[in-house]
C-alpha angles and dihedrals in degrees: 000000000000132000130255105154140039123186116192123195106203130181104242148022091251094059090052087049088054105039093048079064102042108035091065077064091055117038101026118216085344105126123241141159133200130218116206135202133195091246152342097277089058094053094049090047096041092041098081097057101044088058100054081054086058090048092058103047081045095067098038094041112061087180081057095048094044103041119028135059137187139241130197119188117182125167117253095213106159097345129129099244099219097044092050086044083054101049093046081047094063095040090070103043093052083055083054095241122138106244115215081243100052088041086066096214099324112116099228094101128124101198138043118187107210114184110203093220094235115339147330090264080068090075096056087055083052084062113029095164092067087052085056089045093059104023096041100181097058112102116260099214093067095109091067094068118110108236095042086047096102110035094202086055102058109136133207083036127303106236085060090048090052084047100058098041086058093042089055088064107045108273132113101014101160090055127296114293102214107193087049095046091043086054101046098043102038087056085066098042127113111204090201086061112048112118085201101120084204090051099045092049081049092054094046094052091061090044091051091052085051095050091240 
């Protein structure tokens, strides 16, 4: 079987900014779309019954069943990782939809759960050379601080931390305006290149749906 399309269901406008300019990256000419919601809670609300919906094309649409997947990608933010992985988990099973993790490496899965540790804004750090590229006045050399070294480790919230590198130099002034700054940054980014462990299991997991 082999994929053709991939639907991913995100938390928030800024990640499907960012995701219509990075999957093309990715997959390539394989078709995909992104629904978006206004947060996590709603995600987590409105996920239940999407994916009964799911369930139920899955059994009536053998092209369905054969040739897309789905992804969910929800932040981790202050979540126990385990505990958040669990609960999307079940989700799924009670959809009756195989889960990657409950197919135990066969391909037959419908579903794969990707947590963004611990935001989106991690995945700029990951590439801190897309951020340069649109923002041209922040320092380079940020990435070799200590405390932004490991993008998945940024205390105190990423998406503040983004906020107040950008603001140093001069952006974003009045706040961080998500949707613009996910669009900017993710047309520079190289998915081969992101340091972001979330985002390169993320990515993986893409490459491994196109057979690449």
């Amino acid at each position: 079987m082999t994929v053709e399309h991939v639907e991913l269901l995100v938390e928030e406008p800024s990640m499907e900014a960012a995701l219509r300019l990075l999957l093309p990256k990715i997959l390539g000419d394989l078709s995909f779309e992104v629904y978006a919601h206004q947060c996590k809670d709603e995600l987590l609300l409105r996920l239940p019954e999407r994916l009964r919906g799911y369930g139920r094309r899955r059994k009536s649409d053998t092209w369905f069943r054969d040739h897309c997947r789905i992804i969910v990608v929800v932040d981790r933010d202050d979540d126990n990782c385990v505990s958040l992985k669990r609960r999307l988990e079940k989700v799924a099973k009670d959809a009756g939809l195989l889960t990657r993790t409950e197919a135990k490496g066969k391909s037959s899965y419908m579903v794969a759960n990707r947590l963004a540790i611990e935001e989106l804004e991690a995945w700029y750090f990951g590439d801190w050379h897309a951020v340069c590229a649109a923002y041209p006045k922040v320092s380079a050399t940020v990435p070799s601080k200590a405390s932004y070294r490991n993008p998945d480790d940024i205390a105190g919230g990423t998406w503040e931390a983004f906020e107040r590198v950008l603001q140093r130099t001069g952006y974003f002034t009045g706040g961080l305006r998500k949707v613009e700054a996910a669009r900017a940054v993710a047309a520079h980014m190289e998915p081969s290149r992101n340091t972001s462990q979330s985002f390169c299991t993320f990515r993986d997991v893409l490459l491994e749906m196109v057979g690449a």
